[in-house]
MARMAR-88198 format. One line per 4 residues: their letters; for each residue x, y, z of N, C-alpha, C, O. Coordinates in nm, 3 decimals. Layout:
BEGIN
A> X,Y,Z,X,Y,Z,X,Y,Z,X,Y,Z  ... .
END
This chain:
BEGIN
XXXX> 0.081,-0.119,0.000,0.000,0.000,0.000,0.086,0.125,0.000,0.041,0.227,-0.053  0.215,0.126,0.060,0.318,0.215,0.074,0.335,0.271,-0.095,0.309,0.381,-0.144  0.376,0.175,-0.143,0.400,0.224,-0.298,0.298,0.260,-0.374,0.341,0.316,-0.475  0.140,0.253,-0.373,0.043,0.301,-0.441,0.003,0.448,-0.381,-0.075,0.528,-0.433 .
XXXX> 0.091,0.466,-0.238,0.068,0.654,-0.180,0.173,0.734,-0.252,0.188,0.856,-0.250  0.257,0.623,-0.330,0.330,0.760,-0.393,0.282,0.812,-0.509,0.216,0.734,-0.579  0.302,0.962,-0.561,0.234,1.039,-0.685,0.284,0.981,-0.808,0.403,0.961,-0.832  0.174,0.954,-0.896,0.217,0.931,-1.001,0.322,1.058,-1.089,0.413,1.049,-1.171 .
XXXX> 0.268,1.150,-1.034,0.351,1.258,-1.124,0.489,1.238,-1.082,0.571,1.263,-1.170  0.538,1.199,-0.968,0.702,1.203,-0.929,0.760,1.093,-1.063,0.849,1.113,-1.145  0.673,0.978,-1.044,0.743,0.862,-1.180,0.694,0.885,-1.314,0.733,0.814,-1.406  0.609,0.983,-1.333,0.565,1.013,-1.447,0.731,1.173,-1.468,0.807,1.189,-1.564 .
XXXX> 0.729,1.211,-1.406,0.858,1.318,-1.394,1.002,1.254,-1.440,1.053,1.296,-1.543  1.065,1.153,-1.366,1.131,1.059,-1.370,1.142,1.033,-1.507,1.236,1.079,-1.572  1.058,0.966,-1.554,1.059,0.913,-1.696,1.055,1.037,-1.782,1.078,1.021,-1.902  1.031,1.144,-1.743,1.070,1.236,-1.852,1.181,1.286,-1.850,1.214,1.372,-1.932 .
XXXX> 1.262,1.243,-1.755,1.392,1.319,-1.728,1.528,1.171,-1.757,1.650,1.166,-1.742  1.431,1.080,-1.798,1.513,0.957,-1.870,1.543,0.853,-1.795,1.634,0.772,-1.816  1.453,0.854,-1.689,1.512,0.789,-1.584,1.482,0.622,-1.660,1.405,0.624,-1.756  1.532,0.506,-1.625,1.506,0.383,-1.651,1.415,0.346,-1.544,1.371,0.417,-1.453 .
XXXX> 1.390,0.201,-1.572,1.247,0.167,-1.457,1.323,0.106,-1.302,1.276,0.095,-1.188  1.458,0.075,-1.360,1.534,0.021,-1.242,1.521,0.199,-1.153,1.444,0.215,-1.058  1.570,0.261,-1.182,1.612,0.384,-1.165,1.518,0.451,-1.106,1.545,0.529,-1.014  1.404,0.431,-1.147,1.285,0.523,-1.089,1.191,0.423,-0.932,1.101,0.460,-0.856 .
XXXX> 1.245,0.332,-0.940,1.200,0.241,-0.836,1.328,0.285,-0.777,1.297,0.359,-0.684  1.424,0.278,-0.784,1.571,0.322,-0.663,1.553,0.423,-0.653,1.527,0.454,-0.536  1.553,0.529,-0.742,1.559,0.683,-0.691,1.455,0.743,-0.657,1.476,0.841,-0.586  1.283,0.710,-0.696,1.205,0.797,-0.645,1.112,0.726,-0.577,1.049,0.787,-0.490 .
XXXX> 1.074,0.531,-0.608,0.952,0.502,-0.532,1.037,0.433,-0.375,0.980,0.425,-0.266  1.159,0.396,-0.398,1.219,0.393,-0.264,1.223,0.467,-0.174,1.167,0.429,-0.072  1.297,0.615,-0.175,1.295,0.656,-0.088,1.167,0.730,-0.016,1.162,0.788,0.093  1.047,0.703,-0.134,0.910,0.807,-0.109,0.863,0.679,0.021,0.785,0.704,0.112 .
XXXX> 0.923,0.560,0.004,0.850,0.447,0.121,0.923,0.424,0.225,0.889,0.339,0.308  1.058,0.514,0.239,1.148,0.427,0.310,1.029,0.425,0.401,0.968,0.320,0.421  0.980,0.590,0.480,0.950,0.516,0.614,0.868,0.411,0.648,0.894,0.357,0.755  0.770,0.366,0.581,0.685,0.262,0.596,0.771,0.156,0.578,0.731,0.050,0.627 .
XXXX> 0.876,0.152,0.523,0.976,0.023,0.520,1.069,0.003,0.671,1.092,-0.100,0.735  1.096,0.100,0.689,1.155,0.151,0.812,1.060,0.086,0.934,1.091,0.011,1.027  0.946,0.139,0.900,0.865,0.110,1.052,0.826,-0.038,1.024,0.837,-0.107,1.126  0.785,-0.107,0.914,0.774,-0.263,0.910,0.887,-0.273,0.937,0.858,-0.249,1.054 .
XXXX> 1.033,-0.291,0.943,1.144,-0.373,0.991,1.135,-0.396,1.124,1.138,-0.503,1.186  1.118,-0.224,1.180,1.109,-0.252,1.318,0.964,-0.328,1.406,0.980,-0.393,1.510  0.843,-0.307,1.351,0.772,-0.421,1.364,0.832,-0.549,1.358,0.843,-0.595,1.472  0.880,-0.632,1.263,0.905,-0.731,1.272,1.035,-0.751,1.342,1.031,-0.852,1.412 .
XXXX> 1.163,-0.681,1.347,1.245,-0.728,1.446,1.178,-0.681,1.646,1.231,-0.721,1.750  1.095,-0.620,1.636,1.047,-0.591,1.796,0.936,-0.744,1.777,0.915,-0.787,1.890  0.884,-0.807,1.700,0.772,-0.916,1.684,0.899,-1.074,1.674,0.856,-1.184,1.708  1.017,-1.062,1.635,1.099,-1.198,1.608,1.193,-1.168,1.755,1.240,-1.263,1.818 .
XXXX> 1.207,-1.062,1.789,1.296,-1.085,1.913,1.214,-1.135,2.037,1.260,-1.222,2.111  1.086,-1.076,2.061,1.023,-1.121,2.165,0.923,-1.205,2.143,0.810,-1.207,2.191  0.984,-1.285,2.055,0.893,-1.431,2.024,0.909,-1.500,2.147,1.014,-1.493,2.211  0.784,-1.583,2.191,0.797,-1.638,2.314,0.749,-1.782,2.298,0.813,-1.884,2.324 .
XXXX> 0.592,-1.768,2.239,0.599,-1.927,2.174,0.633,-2.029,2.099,0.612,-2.149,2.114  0.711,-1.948,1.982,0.814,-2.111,1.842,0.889,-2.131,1.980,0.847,-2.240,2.016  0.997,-2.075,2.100,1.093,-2.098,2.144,1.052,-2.199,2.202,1.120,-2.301,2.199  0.898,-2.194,2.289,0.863,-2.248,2.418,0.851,-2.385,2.361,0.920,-2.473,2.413 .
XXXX> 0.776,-2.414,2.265,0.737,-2.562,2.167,0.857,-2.626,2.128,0.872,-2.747,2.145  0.972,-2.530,2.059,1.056,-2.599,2.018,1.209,-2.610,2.098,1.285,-2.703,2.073  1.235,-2.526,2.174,1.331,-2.561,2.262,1.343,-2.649,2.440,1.288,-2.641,2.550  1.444,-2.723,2.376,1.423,-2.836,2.538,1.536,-2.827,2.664,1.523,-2.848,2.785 .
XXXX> 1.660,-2.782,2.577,1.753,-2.720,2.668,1.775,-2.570,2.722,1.755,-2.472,2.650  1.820,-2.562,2.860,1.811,-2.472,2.915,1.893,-2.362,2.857,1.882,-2.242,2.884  1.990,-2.424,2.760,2.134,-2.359,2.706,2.073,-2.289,2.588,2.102,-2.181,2.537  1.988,-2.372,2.560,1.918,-2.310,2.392,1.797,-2.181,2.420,1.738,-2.126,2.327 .
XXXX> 1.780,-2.154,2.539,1.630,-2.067,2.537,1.706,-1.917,2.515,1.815,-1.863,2.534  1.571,-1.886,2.461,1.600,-1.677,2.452,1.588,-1.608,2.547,1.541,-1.665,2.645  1.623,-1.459,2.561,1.594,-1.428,2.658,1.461,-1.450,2.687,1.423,-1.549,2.749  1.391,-1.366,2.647,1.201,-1.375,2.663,1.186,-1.510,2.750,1.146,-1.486,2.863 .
XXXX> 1.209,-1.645,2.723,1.198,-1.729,2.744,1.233,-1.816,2.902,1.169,-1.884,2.983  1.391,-1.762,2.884,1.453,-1.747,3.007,1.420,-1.692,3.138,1.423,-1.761,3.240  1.383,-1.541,3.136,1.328,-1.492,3.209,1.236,-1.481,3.229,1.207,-1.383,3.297  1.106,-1.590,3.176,0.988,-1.654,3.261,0.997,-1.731,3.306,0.921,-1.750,3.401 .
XXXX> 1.092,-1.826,3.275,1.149,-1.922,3.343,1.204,-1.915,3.473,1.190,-2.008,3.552  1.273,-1.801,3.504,1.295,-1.789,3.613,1.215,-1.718,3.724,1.243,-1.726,3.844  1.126,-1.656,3.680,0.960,-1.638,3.742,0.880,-1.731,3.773,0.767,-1.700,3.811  0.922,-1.873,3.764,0.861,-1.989,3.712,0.863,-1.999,3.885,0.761,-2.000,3.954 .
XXXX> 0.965,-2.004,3.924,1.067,-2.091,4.080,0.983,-2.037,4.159,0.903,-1.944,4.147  1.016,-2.116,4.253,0.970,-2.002,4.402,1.071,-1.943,4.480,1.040,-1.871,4.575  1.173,-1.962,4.455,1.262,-1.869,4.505,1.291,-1.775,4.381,1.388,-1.797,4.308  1.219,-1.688,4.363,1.260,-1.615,4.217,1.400,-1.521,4.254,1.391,-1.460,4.360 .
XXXX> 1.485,-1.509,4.202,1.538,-1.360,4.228,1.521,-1.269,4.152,1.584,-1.253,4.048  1.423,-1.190,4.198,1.360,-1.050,4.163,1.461,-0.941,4.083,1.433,-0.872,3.985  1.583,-0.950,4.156,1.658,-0.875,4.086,1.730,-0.912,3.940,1.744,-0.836,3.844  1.771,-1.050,3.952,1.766,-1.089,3.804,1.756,-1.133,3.705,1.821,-1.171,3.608 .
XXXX> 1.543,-1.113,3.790,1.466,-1.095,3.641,1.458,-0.939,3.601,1.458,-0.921,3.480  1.453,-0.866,3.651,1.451,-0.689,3.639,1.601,-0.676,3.552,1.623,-0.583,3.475  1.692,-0.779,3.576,1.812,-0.692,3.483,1.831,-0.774,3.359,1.917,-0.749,3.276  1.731,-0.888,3.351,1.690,-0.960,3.263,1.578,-0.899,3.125,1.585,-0.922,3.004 .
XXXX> 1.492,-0.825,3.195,1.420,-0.744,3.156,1.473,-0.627,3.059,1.430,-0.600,2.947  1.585,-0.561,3.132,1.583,-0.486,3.063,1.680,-0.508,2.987,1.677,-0.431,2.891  1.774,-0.587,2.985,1.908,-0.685,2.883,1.799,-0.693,2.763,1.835,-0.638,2.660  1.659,-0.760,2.763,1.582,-0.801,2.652,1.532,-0.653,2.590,1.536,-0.642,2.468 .
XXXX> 1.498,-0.569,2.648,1.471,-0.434,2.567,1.582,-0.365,2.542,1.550,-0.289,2.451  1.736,-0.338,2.580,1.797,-0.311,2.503,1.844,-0.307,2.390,1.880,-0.196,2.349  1.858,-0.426,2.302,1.830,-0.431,2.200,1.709,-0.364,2.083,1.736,-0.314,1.974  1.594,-0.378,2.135,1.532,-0.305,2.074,1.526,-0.161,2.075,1.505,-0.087,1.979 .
XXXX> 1.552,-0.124,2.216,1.586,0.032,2.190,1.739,0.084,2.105,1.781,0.195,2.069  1.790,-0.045,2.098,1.915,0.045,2.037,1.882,0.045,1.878,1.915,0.138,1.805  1.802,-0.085,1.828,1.713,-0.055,1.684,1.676,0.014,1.627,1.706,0.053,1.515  1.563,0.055,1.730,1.505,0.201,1.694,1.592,0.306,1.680,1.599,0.376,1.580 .
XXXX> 1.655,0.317,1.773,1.765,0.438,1.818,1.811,0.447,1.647,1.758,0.534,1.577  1.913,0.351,1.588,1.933,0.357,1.475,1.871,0.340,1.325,1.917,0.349,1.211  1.728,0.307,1.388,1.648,0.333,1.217,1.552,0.456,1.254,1.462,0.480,1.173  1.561,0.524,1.350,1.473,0.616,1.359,1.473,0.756,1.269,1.383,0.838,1.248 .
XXXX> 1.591,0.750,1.231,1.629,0.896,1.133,1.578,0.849,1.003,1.593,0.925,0.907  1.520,0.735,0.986,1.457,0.730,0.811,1.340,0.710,0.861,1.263,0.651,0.786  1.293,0.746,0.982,1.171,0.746,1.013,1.095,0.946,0.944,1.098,1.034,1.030  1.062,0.969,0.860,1.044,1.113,0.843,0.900,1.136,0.774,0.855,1.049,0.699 .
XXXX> 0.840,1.237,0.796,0.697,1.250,0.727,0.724,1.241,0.608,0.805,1.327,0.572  0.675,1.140,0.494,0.689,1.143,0.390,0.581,1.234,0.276,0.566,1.205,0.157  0.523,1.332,0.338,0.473,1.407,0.250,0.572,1.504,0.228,0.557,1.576,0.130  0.715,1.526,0.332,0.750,1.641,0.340,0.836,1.607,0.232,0.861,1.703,0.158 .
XXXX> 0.883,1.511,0.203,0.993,1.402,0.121,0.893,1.426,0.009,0.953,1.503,-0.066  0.790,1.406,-0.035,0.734,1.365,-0.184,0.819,1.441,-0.260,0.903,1.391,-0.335  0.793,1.632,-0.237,0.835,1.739,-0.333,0.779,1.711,-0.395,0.835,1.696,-0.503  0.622,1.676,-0.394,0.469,1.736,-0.471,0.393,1.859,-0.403,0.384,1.852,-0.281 .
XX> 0.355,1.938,-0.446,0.294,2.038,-0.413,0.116,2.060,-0.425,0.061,2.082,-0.533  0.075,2.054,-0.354,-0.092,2.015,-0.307,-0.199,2.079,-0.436,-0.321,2.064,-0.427 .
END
């Protein structure tokens, strides 16, 4: 749906200025989507890192589990130690904040990006 919000006039422009079809998909319908490409990556790497059920079904050793996994596991006990599941916790969201942290700058309003004029 990302690629049918961009203006036809930008690839209708393109092709008058000689662009090839490789060319006009790299230079103008790419970057008009990064951000919707941008924000699906990070959907799916924030949705594959804190997968909790393929792990739970398919892993049997204690050596093989993810974090997510791990640290319910150790919520599991009755002697839990509180403290490290809390530094467990946040070991598992680091990663994702450092994700974001680095795809967030192609995160940008893409109307401001078209350079169509209303």
């Amino acid at each position: 749906q990302a690629f049918q919000g961009v203006p036809k006039e930008l690839e209708e422009a393109a092709q008058i200025d000689g662009c090839s079809p490789l060319g006009i998909w790299w230079n103008v319908m790419l970057p008009s989507v990064r951000p919707a490409l941008v924000t699906l990556a990070i959907f799916v790497f924030i949705g594959a890192w804190s997968d909790f059920l393929w792990p739970l079904l398919i892993v049997n050793q204690p050596e093989m589990y993810t974090l997510p996994l791990g640290v319910s596991k150790l919520t599991g006990t009755s002697d839990a130690d509180w403290r490290v599941i809390a530094a467990g916790s946040v070991l598992s969201i680091a990663p994702i904040l450092a994700f974001f942290v680095v795809m967030q700058k192609y995160i940008v309003p893409s109307e401001a990006a078209s350079g169509v004029k209303g």
